[in-house]
C-alpha positions as CSV (number, residue, x, y, z in Angstrom):
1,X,-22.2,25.2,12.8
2,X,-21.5,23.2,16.0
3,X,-22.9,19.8,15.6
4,X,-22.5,16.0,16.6
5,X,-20.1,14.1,14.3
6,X,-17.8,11.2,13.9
7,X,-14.0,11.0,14.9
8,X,-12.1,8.4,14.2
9,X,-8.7,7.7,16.1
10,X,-6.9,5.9,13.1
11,X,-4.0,5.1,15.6
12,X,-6.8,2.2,16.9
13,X,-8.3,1.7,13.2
14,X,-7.1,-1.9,12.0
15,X,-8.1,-1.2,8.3
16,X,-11.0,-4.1,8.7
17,X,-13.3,-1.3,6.3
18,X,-16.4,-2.5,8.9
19,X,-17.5,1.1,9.2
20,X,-16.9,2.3,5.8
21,X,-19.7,-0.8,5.2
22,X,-21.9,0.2,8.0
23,X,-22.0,4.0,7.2
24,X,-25.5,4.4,4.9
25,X,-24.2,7.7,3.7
26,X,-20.7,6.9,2.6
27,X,-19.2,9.4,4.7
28,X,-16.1,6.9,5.6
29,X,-13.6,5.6,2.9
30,X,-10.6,3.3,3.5
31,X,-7.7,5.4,2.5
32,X,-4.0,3.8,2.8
33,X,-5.4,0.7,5.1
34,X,-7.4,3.3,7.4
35,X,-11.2,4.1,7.3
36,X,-11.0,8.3,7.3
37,X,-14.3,10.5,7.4
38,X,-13.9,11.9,3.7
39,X,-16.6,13.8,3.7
40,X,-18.0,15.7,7.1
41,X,-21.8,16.9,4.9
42,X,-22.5,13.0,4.5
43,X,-22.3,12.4,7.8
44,X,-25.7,12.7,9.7
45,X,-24.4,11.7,13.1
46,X,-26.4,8.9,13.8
47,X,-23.5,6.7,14.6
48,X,-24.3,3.7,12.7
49,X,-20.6,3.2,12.1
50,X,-19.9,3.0,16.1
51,X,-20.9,-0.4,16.7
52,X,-19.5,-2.0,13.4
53,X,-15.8,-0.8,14.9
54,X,-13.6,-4.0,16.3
55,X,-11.0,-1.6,17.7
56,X,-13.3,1.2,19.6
57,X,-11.7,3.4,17.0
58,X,-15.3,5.3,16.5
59,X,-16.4,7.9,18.4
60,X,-19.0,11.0,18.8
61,X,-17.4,14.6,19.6
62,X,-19.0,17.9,19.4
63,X,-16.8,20.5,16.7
64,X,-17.7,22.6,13.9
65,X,-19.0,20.7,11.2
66,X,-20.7,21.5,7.9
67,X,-24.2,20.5,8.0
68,X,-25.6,17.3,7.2
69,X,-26.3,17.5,3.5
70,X,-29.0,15.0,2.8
71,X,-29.7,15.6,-1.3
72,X,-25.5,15.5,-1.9
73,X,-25.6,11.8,-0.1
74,X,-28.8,10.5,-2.2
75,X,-27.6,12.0,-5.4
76,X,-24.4,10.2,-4.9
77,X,-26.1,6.6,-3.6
78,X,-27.6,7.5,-7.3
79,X,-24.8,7.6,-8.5
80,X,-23.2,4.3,-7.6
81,X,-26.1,2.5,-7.4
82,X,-26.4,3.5,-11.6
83,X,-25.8,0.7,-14.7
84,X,-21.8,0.9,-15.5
85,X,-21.7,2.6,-19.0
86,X,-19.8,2.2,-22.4
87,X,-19.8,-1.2,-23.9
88,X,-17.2,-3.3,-21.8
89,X,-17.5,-7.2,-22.7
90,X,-17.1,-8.1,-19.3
91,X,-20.1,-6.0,-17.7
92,X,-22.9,-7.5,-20.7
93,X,-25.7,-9.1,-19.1
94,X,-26.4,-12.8,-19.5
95,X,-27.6,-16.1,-18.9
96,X,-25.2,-19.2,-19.0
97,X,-26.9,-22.5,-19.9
98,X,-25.2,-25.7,-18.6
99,X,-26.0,-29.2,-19.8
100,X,-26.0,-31.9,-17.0
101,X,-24.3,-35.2,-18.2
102,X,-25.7,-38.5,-16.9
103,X,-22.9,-41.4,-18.2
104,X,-21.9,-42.8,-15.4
105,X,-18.3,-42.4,-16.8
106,X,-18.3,-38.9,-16.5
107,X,-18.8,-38.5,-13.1
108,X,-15.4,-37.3,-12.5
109,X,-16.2,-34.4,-14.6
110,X,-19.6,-33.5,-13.1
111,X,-18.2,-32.6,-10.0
112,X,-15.3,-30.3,-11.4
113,X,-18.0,-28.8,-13.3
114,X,-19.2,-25.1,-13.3
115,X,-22.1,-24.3,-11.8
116,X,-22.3,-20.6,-12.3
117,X,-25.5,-19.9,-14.8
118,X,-25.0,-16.0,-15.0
119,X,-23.0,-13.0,-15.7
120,X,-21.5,-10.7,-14.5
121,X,-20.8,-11.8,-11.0
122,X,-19.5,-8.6,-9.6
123,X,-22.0,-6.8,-6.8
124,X,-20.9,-3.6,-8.9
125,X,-21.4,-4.7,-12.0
126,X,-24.7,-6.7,-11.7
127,X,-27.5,-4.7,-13.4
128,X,-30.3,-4.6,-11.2
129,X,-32.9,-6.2,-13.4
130,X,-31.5,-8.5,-15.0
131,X,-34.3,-11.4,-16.2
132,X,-32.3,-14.1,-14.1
133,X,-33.4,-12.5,-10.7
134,X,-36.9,-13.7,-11.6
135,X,-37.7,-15.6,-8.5
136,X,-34.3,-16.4,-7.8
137,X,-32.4,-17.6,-4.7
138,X,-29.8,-15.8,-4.1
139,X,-25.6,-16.1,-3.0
140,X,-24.1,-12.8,-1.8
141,X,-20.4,-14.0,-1.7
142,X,-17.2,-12.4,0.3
143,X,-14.7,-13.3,-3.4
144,X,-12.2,-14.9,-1.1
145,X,-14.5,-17.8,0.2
146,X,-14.4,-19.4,-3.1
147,X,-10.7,-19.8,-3.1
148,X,-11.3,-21.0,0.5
149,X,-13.5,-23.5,0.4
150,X,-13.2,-26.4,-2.0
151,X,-16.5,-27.4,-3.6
152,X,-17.7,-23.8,-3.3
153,X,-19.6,-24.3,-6.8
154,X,-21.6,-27.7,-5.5
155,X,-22.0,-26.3,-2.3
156,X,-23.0,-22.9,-2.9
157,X,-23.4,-21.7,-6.6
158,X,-25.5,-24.6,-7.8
159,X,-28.9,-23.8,-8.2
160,X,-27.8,-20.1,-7.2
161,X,-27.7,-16.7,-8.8
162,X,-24.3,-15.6,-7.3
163,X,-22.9,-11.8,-6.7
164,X,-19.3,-11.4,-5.2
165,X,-17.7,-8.7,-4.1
166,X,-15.0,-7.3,-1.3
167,X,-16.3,-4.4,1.0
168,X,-12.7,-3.3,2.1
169,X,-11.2,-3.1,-1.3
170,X,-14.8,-1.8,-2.9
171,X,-15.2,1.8,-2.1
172,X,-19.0,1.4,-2.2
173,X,-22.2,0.9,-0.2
174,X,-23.7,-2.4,-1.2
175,X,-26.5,-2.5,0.8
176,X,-27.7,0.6,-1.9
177,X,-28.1,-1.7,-5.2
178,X,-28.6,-5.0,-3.3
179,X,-31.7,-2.9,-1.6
180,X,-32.9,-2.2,-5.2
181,X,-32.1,-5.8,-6.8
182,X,-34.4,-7.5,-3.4
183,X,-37.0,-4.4,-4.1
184,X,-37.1,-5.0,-8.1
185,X,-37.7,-8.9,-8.1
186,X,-39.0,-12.1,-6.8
187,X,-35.9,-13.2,-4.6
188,X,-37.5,-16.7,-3.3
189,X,-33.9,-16.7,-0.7
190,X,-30.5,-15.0,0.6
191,X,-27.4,-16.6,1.5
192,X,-24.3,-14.7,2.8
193,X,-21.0,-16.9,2.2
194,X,-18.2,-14.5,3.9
195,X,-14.5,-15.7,5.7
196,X,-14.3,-15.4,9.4
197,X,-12.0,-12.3,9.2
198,X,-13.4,-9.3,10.5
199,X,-13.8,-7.0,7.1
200,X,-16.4,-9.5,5.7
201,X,-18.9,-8.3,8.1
202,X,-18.9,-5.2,6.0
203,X,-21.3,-7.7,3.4
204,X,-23.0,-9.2,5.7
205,X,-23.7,-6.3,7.3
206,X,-24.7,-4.7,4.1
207,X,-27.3,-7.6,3.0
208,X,-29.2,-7.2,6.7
209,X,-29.4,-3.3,5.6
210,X,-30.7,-4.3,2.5
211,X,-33.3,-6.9,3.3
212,X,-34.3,-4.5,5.8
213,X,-34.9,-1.5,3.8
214,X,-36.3,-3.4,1.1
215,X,-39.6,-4.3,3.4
216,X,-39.7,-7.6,2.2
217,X,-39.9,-11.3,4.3
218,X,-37.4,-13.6,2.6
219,X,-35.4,-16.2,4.3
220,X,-31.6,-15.8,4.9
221,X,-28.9,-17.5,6.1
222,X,-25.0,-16.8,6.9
223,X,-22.4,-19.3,6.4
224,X,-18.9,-18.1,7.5
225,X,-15.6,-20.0,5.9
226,X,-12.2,-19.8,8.0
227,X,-9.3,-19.6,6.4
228,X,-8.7,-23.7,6.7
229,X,-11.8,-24.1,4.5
230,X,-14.3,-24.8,7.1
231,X,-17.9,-23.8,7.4
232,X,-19.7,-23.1,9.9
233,X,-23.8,-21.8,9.1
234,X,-25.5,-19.8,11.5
């Protein structure tokens, strides 16, 4: 059939993955350090992807296209929005208790401590119930910023339940399970930590989708690191 669908000129595409993140039905990959329209059924020609482009890479052309397939892109957010399975160590659910210490003398060693109460960290990983969402605030981390920024765990961790991940190295829509985890439970706040570089809108972009579609009121807030180790909030 002749329809409305995306091209992408991946002589512009810088590899930033911002329309890979935008795209709600995972239509666009990043292949080799370019976004490519892997699959022409998952895309509904809405354009969503357009905007998210840096480079103007995007755009709309008329061509022979298979049809939208709506039940193959839910049955694959299904998909990657499911628990992992088998019995890896490192994907176990769990709560990490930390004792504060109040001698004076150990001061040195409070503020090298760790302030990370849960586990996993990993957006993918994270299962989507887990009991330490119960009214929890929220940190939806780019992974780079913590290397960036110096007293990421004071700053940002502390008091925080805290999910990481990359959206140009994860093939994956986040805004799918981070949808269900605001959906599922009584998240009291949102903040989005990401580096100034243009791939890490691909999370922030992902946790507007998801606070959206999720129908809920809760307060957010971005805070963007550069790669000196500033931050700036807006």
């Amino acid at each position: 059939m002749i329809r409305k669908i995306i091209r992408i000129d991946e002589e512009k595409c810088n590899g930033c993955g911002a329309c890979a993140a935008a795209c709600h039905e995972g239509a666009i990959e990043m292949t080799d350090g370019k976004a490519r329209l892997v699959r022409e059924d998952y895309c509904d020609g809405l354009g969503d992807c357009l905007p998210a482009c840096p480079a103007g890479a995007i755009q709309f052309e008329e061509r022979e296209a298979p049809a939208y397939d709506k039940a193959a892109v839910l049955a694959a957010k299904e998909k990657k929005a499911a628990p992992p399975s088998g019995g890896c160590p490192g994907s176990q659910a769990g709560e990490i208790q930390r004792e504060e210490k109040t001698d004076v003398l150990q001061e040195a060693a409070i503020s090298l401590a760790s302030r990370l109460t849960q586990w996993p960290v990993q957006i993918k990983l994270v299962p989507v119930n887990a009991p330490y969402f119960d009214k929890a605030k929220l940190l939806i981390a780019a992974d780079c910023t913590a290397y960036a920024y110096g007293n990421f765990h004071n700053e940002f961790i502390r008091d925080h339940i805290t999910l990481i991940g990359c959206p140009k190295l994860d093939e994956e829509d986040y805004a799918v399970k981070l949808t269900q985890i605001i959906e599922g439970n009584d998240i009291k706040s949102v903040t989005v930590v990401r580096m100034e570089v243009p791939c890490c809108g691909g999370i922030e972009n992902a946790v507007k989708r998801a606070l959206k579609d999720s129908g809920k009121f809760i307060p957010w807030s971005v805070v963007t690191i550069s790669r000196d180790g500033n931050a700036e909030k807006s």
